[in-house]
N, C-alpha and C positions, 0 to 999 in steps of 0.2 A: 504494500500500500504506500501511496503516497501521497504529500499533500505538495497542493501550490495554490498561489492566487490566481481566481476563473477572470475573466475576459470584462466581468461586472465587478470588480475588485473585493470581489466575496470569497473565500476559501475555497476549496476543494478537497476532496479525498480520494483518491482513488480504487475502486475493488478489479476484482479481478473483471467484474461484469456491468459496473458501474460505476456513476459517477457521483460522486456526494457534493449537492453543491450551496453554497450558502448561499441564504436570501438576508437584501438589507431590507431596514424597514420600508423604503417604499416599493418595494416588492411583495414584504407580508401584507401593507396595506389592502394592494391593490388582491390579493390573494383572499382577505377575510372579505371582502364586499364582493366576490363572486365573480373576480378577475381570473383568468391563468397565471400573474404572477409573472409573467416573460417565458413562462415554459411550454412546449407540447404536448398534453396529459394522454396518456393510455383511456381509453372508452372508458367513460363512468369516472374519471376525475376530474380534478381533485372534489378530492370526499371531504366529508364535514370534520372528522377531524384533523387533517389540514388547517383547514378553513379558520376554526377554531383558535389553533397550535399560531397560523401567523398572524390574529388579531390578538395573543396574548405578546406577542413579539413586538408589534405597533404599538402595542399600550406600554410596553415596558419603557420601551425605544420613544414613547412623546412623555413620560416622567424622569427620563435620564438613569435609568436602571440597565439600560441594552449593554451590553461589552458583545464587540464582533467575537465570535468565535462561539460564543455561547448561546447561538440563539437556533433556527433552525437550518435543517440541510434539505433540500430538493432532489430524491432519488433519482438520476437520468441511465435509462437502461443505454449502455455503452452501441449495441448494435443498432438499435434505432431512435435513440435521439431522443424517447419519450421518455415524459415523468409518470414513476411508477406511484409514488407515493411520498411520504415526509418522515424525516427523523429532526427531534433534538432534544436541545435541554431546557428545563423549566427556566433557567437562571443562572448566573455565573455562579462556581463553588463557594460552598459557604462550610467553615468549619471540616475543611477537606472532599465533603461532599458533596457530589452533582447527580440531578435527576433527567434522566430523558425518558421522553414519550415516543411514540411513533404511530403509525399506520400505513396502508398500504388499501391502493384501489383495488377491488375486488377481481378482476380480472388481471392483476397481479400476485395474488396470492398463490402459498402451495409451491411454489419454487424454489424457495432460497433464499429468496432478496433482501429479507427483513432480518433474519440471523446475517448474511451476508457483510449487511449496511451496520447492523450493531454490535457488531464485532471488530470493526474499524473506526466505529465513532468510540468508541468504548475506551479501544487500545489508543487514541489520540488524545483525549480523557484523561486516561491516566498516564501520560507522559510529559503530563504537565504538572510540576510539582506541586502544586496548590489541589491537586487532587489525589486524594487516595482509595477513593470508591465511587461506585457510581451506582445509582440507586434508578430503581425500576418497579413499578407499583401495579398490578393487573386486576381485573374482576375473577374473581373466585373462579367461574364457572368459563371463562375465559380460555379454553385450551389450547388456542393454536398460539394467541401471544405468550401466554404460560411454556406452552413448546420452545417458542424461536428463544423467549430469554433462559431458558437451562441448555440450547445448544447452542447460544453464544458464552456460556459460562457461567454463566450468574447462580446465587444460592436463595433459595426461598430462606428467609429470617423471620418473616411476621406474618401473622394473618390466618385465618381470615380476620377482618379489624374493620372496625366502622370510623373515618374518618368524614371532617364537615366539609370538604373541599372534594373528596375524590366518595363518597359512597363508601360501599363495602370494600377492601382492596385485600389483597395479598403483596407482599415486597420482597423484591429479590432484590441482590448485591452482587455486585463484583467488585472486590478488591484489589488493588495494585499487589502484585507479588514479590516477594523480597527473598535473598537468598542467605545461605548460612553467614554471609558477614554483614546481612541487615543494607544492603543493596539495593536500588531497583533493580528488577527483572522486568522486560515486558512479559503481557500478557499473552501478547498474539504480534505478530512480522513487526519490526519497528517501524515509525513514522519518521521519513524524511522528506527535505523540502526547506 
């Protein structure tokens, strides 16, 4: 994987199959009011929560809360150009730790894409010293996103748990890894760029 800055002066990431690409705020804007965002969505996107994910980004980003890097990524499937769906984090790290959300348009699910994308935002995550977990929160009954965050890594810690922001949830973790001389280790290919 790798990163660099995209052609909009927004991040990038690179998968083997995509591209993870950051959106600024006037991009989330135009994304929560039922714009494309500057992208080519896959049939049936972008979905609500997208839609959602970049009006939480616009509000952060018009009270001065936004730091670039921490806000959301735009999945672009590498062979055709289309957005599959959205990855990011709630917020810049707090106390070590960061949350990311995600989804995926329905006619991109069942492939890969979403372990894929969150195993690269993840390991980019925790490469940054100010992080040393990243935290992931799902509906109980939720089984495919439950799925993709145990085969990107992650450890279920809580739940089920009734929260006043998120409903009923369950929380997974992934940790930054350290070796016997208390080291980072990444987690997954390292991030350069």
């Amino acid at each position: 994987m790798t990163t660099t800055k995209g052609a909009q002066g927004g991040r990038t990431l690179a998968t083997a199959r995509m591209t993870l690409t950051e959106i600024d705020p006037t991009q989330a804007t135009a994304l929560s009011v039922g714009g494309p965002g500057g992208f080519d969505w896959i049939t049936g996107g972008p979905v609500e929560g997208t839609r959602a994910g970049a009006g939480f980004l616009a509000k952060a980003a018009s009270e001065g809360r936004y730091r670039a890097g921490w806000g959301m990524y735009v999945l672009v499937r590498d062979a055709d150009g289309l957005a599959l769906g959205a990855m990011g984090f709630h917020g810049a790290p707090a106390d070590g730790r960061v949350e990311v959300g995600y989804d995926l348009v329905p006619a991109a699910r069942g492939d890969g894409y979403a372990t894929e994308a969150l195993r690269a935002l993840s390991a980019w995550a925790l490469a940054d010293p100010a992080v040393t977990t990243v935290v992931a929160r799902s509906e109980p009954s939720n089984t495919a996103s439950r799925a993709v965050l145990a085969r990107a890594g992650f450890t279920l810690t809580r739940g089920p748990e009734t929260t006043d922001d998120h409903g009923e949830v369950v929380t997974y973790e992934l940790a930054r890894k350290t070796g016997p001389s208390g080291r980072n280790v990444p987690s997954s290919p390292r991030v350069t760029g």
